[in-house]
C-alpha positions in Angstrom: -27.5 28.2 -36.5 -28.1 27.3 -33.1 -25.6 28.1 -30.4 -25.8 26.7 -27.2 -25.8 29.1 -24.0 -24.9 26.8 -21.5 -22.3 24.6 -20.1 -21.9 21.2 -21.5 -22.9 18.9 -18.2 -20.4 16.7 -17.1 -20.5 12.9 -16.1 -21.7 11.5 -12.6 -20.3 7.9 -12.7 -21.6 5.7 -10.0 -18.3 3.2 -9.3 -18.7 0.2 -6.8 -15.4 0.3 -4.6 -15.8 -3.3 -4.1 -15.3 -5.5 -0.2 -12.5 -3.6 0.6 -9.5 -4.9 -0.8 -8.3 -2.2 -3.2 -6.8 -4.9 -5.8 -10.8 -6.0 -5.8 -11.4 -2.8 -7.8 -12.3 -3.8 -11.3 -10.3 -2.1 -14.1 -13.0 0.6 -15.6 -12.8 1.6 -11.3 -9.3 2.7 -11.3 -9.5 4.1 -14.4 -12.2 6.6 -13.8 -10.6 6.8 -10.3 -7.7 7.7 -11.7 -9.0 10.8 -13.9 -11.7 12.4 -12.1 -11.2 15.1 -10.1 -14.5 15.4 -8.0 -15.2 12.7 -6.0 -17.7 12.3 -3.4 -17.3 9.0 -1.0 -19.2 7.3 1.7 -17.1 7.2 5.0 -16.6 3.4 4.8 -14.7 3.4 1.8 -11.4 2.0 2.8 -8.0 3.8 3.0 -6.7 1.5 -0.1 -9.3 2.4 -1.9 -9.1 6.2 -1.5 -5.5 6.0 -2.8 -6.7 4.8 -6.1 -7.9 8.5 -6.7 -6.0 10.9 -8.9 -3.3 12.8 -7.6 -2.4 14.9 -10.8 -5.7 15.9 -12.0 -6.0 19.4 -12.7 -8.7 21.0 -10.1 -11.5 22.7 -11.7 -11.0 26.4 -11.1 -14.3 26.7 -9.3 -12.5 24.1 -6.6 -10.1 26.9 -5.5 -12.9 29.7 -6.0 -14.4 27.7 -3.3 -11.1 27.4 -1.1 -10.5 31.5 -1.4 -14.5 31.7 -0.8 -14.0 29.9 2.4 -10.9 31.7 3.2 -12.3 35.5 2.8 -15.1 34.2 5.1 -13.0 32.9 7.9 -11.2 36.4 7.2 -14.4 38.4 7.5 -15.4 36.5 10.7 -12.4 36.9 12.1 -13.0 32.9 13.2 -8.9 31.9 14.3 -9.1 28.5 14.3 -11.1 27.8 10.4 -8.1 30.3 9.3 -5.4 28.1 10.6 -7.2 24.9 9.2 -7.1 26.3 5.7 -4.1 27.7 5.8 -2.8 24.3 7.4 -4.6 22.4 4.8 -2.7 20.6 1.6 -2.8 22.7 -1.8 -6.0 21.6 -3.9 -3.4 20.2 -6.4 -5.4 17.0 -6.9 -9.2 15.4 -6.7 -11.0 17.0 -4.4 -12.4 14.0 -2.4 -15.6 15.1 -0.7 -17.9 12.6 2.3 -21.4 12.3 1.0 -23.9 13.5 3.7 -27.5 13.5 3.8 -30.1 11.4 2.3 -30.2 10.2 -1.1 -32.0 12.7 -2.7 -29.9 16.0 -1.2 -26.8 13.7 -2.6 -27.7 13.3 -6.1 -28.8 16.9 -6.4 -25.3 17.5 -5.0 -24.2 15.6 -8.0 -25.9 17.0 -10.2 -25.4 20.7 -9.6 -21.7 19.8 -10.0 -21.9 18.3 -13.3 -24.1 21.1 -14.4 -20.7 22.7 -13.6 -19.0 21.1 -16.3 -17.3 18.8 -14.1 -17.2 14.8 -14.3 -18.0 13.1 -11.0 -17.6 10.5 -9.3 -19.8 8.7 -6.5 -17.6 5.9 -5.0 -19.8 3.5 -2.4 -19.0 0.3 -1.2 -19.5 -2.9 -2.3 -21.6 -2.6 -5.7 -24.1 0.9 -6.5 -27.0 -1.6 -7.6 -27.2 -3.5 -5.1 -27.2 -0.5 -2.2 -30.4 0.8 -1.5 -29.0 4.5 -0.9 -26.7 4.3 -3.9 -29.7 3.0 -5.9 -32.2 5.3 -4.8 -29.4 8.0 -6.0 -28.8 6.4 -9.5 -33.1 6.9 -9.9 -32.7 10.7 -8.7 -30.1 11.8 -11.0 -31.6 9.3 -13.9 -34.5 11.8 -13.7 -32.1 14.8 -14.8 -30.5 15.7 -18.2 -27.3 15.1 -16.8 -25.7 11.8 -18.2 -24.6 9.0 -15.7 -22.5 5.8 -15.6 -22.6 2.6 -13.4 -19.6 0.9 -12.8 -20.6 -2.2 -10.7 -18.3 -3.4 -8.0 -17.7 -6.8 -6.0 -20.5 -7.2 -3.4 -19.2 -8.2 0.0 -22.2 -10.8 -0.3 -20.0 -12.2 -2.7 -16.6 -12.2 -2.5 -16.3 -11.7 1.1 -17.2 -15.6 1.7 -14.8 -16.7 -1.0 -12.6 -14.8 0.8 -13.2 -17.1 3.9 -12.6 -20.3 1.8 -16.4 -20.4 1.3 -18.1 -21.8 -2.0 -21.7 -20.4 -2.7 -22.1 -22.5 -5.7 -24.9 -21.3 -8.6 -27.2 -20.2 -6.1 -27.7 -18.6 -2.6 -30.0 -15.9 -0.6 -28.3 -12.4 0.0 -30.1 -10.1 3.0 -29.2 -7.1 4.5 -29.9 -7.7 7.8 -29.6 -4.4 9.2 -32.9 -3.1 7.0 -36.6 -4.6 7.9 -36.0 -8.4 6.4 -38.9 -10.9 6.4 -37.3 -13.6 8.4 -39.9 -16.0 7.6 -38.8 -15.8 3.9 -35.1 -16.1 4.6 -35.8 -18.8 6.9 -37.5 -20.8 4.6 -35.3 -19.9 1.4 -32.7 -22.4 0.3 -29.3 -22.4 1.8 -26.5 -21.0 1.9 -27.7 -17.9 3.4 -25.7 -14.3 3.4 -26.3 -11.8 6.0 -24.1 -8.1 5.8 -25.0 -6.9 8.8 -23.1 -5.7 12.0 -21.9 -7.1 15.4 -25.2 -5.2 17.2 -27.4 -7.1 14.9 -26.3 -10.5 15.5 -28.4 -11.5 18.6 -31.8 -10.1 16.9 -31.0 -12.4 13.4 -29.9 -15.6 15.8 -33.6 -15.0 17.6 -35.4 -14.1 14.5 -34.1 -17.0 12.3 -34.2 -19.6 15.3 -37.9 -19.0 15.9 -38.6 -18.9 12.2 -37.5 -22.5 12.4 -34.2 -22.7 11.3 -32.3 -25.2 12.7 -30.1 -24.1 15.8 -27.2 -26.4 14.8 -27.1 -24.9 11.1 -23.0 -24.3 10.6 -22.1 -20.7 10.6 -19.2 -19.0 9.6 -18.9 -14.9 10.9 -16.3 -12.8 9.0 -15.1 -9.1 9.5 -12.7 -7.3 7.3 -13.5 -9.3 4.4 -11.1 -9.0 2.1 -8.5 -7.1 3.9 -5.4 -8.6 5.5 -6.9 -7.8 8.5 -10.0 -10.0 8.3 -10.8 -12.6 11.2 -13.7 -15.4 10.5 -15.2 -17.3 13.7 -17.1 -20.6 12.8 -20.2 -22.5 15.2 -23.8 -23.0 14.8 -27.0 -20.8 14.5 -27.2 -21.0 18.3 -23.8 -19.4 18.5 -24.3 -16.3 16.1 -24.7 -13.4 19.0 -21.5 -15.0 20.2 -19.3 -15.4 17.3 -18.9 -11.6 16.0 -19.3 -9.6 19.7 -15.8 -9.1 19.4 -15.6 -7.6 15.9 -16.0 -4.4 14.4 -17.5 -2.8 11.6 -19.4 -4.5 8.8 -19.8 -8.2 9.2 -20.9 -10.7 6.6 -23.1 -14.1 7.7 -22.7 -17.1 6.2 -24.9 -20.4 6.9 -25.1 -23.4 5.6 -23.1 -26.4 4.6 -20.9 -24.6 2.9 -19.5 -22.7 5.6 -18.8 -26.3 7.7 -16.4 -27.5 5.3 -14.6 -23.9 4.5 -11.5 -25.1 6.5 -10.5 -27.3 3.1 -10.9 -24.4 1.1 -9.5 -21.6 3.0 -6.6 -19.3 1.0 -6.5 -16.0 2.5 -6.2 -16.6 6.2 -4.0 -19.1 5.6 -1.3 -17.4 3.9 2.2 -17.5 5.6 2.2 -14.4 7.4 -2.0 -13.5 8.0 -2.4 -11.3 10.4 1.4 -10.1 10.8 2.5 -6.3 11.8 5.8 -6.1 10.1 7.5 -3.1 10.4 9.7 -1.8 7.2 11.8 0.7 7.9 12.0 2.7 4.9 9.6 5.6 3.2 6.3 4.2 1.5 8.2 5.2 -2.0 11.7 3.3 -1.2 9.7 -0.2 0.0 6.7 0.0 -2.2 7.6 -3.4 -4.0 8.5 -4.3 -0.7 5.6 -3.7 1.0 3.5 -5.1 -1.6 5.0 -8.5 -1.1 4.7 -8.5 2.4 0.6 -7.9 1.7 0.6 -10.9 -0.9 1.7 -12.9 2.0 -1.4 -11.6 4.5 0.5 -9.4 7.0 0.2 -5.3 7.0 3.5 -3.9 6.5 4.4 -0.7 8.2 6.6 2.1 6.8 8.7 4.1 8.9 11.4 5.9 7.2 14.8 6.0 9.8 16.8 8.1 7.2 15.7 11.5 5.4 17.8 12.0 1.7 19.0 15.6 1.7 21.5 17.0 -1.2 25.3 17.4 -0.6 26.1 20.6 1.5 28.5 21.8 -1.4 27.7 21.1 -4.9 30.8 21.6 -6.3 32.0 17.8 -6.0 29.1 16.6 -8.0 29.4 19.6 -10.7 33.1 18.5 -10.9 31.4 14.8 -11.9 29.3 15.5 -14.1 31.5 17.6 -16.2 33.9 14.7 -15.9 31.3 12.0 -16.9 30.7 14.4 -20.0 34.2 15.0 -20.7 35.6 11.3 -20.8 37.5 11.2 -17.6 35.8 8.2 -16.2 35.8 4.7 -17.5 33.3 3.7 -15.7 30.3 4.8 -13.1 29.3 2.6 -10.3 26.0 3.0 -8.6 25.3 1.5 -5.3 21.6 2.9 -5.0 18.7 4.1 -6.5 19.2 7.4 -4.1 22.5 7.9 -5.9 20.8 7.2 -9.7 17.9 9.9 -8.6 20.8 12.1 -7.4 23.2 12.2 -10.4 20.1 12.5 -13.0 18.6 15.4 -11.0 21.8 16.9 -11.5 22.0 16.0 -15.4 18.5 17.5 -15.6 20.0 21.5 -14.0 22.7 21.2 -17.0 20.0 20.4 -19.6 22.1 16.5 -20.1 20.2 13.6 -21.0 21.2 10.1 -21.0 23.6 11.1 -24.5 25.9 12.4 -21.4 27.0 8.5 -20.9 28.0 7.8 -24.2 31.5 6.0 -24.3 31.0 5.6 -20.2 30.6 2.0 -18.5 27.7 1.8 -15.9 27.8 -1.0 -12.9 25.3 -1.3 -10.4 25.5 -2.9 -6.7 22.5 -4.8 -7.5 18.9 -5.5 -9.3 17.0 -2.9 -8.3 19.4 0.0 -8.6 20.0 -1.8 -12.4 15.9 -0.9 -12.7 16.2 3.0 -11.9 19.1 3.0 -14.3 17.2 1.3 -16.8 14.2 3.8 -16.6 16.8 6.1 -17.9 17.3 4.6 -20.5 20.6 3.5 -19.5 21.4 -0.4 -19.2 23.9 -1.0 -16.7 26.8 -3.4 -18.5 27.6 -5.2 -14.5 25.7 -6.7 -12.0 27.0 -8.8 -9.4 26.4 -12.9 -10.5 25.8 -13.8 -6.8 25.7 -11.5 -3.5 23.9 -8.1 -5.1 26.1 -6.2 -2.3 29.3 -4.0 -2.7 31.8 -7.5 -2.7 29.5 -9.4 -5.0 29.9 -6.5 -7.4 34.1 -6.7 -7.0 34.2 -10.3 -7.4 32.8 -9.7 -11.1 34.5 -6.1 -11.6 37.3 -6.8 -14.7 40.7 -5.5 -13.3 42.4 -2.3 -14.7 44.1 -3.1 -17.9 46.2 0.1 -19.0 46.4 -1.8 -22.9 42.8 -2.0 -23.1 41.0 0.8 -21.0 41.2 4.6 -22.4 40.6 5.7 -18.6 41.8 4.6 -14.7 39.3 6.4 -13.1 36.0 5.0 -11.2 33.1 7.8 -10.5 31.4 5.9 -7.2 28.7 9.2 -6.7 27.5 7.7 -3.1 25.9 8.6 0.3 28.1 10.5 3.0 28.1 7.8 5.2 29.3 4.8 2.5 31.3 2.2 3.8 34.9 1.9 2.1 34.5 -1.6 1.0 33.6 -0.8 -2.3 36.6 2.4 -3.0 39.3 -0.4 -1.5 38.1 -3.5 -3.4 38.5 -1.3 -7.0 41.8 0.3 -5.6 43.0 -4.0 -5.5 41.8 -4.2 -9.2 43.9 -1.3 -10.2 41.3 1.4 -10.6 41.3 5.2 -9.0 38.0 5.4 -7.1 36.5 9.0 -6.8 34.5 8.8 -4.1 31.4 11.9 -4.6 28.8 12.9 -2.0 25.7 12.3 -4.1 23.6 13.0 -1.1 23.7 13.2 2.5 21.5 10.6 4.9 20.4 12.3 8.0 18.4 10.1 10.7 14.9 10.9 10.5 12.2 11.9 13.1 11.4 9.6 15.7 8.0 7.9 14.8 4.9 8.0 16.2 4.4 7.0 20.1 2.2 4.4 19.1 4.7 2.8 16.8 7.7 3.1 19.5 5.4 1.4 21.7 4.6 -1.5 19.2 8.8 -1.8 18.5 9.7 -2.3 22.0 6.3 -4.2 23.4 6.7 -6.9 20.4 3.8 -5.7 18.7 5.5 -6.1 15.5 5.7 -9.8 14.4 8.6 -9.3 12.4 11.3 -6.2 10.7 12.5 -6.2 7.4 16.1 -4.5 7.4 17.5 -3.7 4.5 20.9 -2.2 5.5 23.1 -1.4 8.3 22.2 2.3 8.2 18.4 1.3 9.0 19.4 -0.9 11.8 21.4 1.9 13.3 18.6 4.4 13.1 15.8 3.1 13.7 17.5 1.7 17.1 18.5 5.3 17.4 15.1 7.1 17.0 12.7 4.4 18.3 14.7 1.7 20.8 15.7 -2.2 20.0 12.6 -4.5 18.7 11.1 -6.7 21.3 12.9 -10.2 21.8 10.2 -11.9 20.6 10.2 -9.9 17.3 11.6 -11.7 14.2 14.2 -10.3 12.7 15.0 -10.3 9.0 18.3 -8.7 7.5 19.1 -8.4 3.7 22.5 -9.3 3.4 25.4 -10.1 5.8 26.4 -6.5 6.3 23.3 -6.2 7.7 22.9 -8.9 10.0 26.9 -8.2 11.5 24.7 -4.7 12.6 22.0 -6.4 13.8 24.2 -8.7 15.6 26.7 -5.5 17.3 23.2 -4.4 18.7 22.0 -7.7 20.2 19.5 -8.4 17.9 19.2 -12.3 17.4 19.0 -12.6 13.3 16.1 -14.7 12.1 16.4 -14.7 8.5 18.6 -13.9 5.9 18.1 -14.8 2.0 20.1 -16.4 0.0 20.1 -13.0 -2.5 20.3 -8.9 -1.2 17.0 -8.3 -2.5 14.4 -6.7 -0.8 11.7 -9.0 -2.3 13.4 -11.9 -1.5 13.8 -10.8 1.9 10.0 -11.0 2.6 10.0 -14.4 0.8 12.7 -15.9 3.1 10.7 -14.3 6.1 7.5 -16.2 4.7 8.8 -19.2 4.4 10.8 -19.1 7.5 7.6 -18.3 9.3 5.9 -21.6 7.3 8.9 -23.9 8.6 7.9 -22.8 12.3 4.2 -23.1 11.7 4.7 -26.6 10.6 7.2 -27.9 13.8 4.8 -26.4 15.9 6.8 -23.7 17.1 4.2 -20.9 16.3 5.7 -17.4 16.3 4.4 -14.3 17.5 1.7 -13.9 15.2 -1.8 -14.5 16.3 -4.1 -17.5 15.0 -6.7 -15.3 12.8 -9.6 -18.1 12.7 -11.2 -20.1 15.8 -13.5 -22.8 15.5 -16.4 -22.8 18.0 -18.5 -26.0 19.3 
């Protein structure tokens, strides 16, 4: 029998991160993103992207070797400042997400050593592996090893990035690099359209080059940086133009010439979405407005999360303890939530008395609105009442049944809330007939003043736009970081909202017909559209300019 002495290799997959735009990532990327926990990444790859990467993935053992390894060196060397950056740095409890330096070679041999480890890994490059000359030069290297590989191709910017400009290739067109040694000749005398990745310093030695291989000067160009992202910009003109059009722009560029990119204007989609280009702040954590925030993307704008409240629990937990054991022993009839804060705070406290959703049983659940109705329902839980109209404290009462002593076993309402809850809610049921135990779920505290930058952009008007979504958000965030700019648009939730909004002098924009926070976004888009149209531009800057 033959018994193998060494460690099974693990795989080096070769994934293609695409133009940019992480929703560009096809689905075999996310999913090998999403389980690997060695990664090694070019510096280019976008933000978006790198979130993609697993966050739970169990860290080889030989990961934290490494980290103590480093640490007992520092130690030894008595070097002060490595000690505090490792101490300082966050627990290896997912990937370890490592830059790839050096040439191609020294990189896969990098790769390879650490699937000779045992250990899957990934390589994530821009744009498409095949189609990069490093990234392909890599693939050969570790194609000469026994270690097994996989290529998982990605969108090249050559691609996508014009379609992303509102520009149709058709079956065929001529793809340089123009940032390696091109013949020019060639390209010059290849069929059109042409596409050049290259980058802003390039631009004036491609105009000269292509102009004296006899390519017409007036040939239409279109310039685009950020492809893909919401914050791209395109610049249109002629050949003659090309040093001009990108000088102002940043970072990778993709060329376009041709026809094609003359009649883009009829075609364009992404630039010309309702809010392209918008800074619109959200004030709430990245987990509270993630649905939120996603929206506010679809529409072209880059929202920004700045949480105004931090949750905390109760300072006594002796009211909630008392609720629980209440919901458990039949003294409520029903349980009203008014926030997924106050769902996460009741389960959390199920979970310390080993309860499970059973502990409802013969218990009727209302929510203040859709979204809270979705934590409940990923309980397992489905909430019997949800306002009809206004998804807000009073749209809940004008559907709440009265109390009817003949037909309801109990009087009691269990309302587990913030500390700060307006009594809107406790008074309305008190009218219907019902006892209203108001319980401190959980405490809101204002949270840290954000970044100087950020305060700067909120009273400078360098936000387009802010999304409130309660009063409590209004008050804060004019409490840590001043009153938005005058000439910032202003979007409130519900009418609660905007009466705050108002008692600080804040001139309310938009409001939608529903308290959702989706919604919200939509009303602010299409508010935004109605101002576009009359002419009245707002804030926002024009993304695209035509030159010539």
């Amino acid at each position: 029998m033959t018994r193998s002495s060494t460690t099974r290799p693990g795989t080096v997959r070769f994934v293609g991160g695409g133009p940019g735009n992480a929703g560009m990532l096809t689905c075999r990327a996310r999913e090998v993103l999403g389980v690997t926990a060695v990664v090694y990444v070019d510096a280019d790859v976008p933000a978006d992207v790198l979130r993609l990467v697993a966050t739970d993935v169990a860290v080889p053992q030989e990961l934290l070797d490494e980290r103590q390894a480093a640490m007992d060196e520092a130690v030894a060397s008595e070097d002060k400042a490595e000690i505090k950056r490792l101490k300082n740095a966050p627990a290896p409890t997912a990937a370890d997400v490592r830059t790839a330096i050096g040439e191609p070679k020294a990189i896969a041999k990098t790769l390879v050593a650490e699937a000779k480890k045992g250990h899957d890994v990934v390589r994530l490059v821009s744009g498409d592996p095949m189609t990069c000359d490093f990234a392909s030069a890599e693939i050969t290297a570790v194609g000469r090893t026994a270690v097994p590989f996989e290529i998982v191709p990605g969108l090249t910017p050559a691609t996508s990035v014009p379609a992303f400009a509102g520009i149709a290739l058709g079956s065929g067109h001529l793809a340089v690099d123009g940032r390696r040694d091109v013949d020019w000749e060639v390209v010059a005398q290849g069929p059109l359209p042409i596409v050049i990745t290259t980058s802003s310093s390039h631009l004036g030695e491609t105009q000269k080059a292509l102009c004296e291989q006899g390519l017409g000067a007036s040939t239409p160009v279109t310039v685009t940086s950020a492809g893909s992202m919401t914050t791209q910009k395109s610049a249109d003109g002629s050949l003659s133009e090309l040093a001009s059009l990108g000088k102002t722009f940043d970072g990778e560029l993709v060329v376009t010439l041709g026809k094609e990119a003359a009649s883009r204007h009829r075609q364009q989609w992404w630039e010309s979405r309702a809010l392209f280009g918008w800074n619109v702040l959200v004030p709430r954590t990245k987990e509270q407005s993630r649905d939120m925030s996603d929206r506010i993307r679809d529409f072209g704008a880059v929202p920004a999360e700045v949480p105004t409240i931090s949750v905390e629990p109760p300072r006594s937990p002796a009211q909630m303890e008392r609720a629980v054991k209440g919901l458990v022993d039949g003294r409520y009839e029903w349980v009203v939530f008014t926030s997924a804060n106050a769902v996460k705070a009741v389960w959390e406290k199920f979970c310390e008395f080993g309860l499970d959703s059973r502990a409802f049983s013969g218990v009727r659940v209302a929510a203040v609105g859709e979204k809270t109705a979705e934590r409940i329902r990923e309980l397992g839980i489905s909430p019997e009442l949800l306002p009809s109209g206004e998804q807000s404290s009073q749209g809940l009462l004008e559907v709440f049944p009265p109390y009817d002593p003949d037909v309801d076993p109990a009087s009691r309402v269990l309302l587990p809330r913030a500390d700060i809850a307006t009594e809107t809610l406790a008074a309305g049921l008190a009218e219907l007939g019902w006892e209203a135990e108001d319980v401190t779920a959980y405490r809101t505290v204002r949270a840290a003043p954000p970044a100087a930058e950020i305060r700067d952009m909120i009273k400078s008007g360098g936000f387009d736009a802010v999304c409130f979504t309660s009063s409590s958000t209004v008050r804060n965030l004019v409490g840590i970081a001043g009153k938005p700019h005058a000439r910032t648009l202003i979007a409130c939730i519900g009418p609660r909202t905007a009466e705050t909004a108002a008692e600080f002098g804040l001139r309310v924009d938009v409001q939608p017909a529903n308290a959702n926070a989706v919604e919200l976004v939509e009303a602010l888009a299409e508010h935004a559209q109605v101002l576009r149209e009359a002419g009245e531009l707002p804030p926002p800057r024009k993304k695209s300019r035509r030159r010539g």
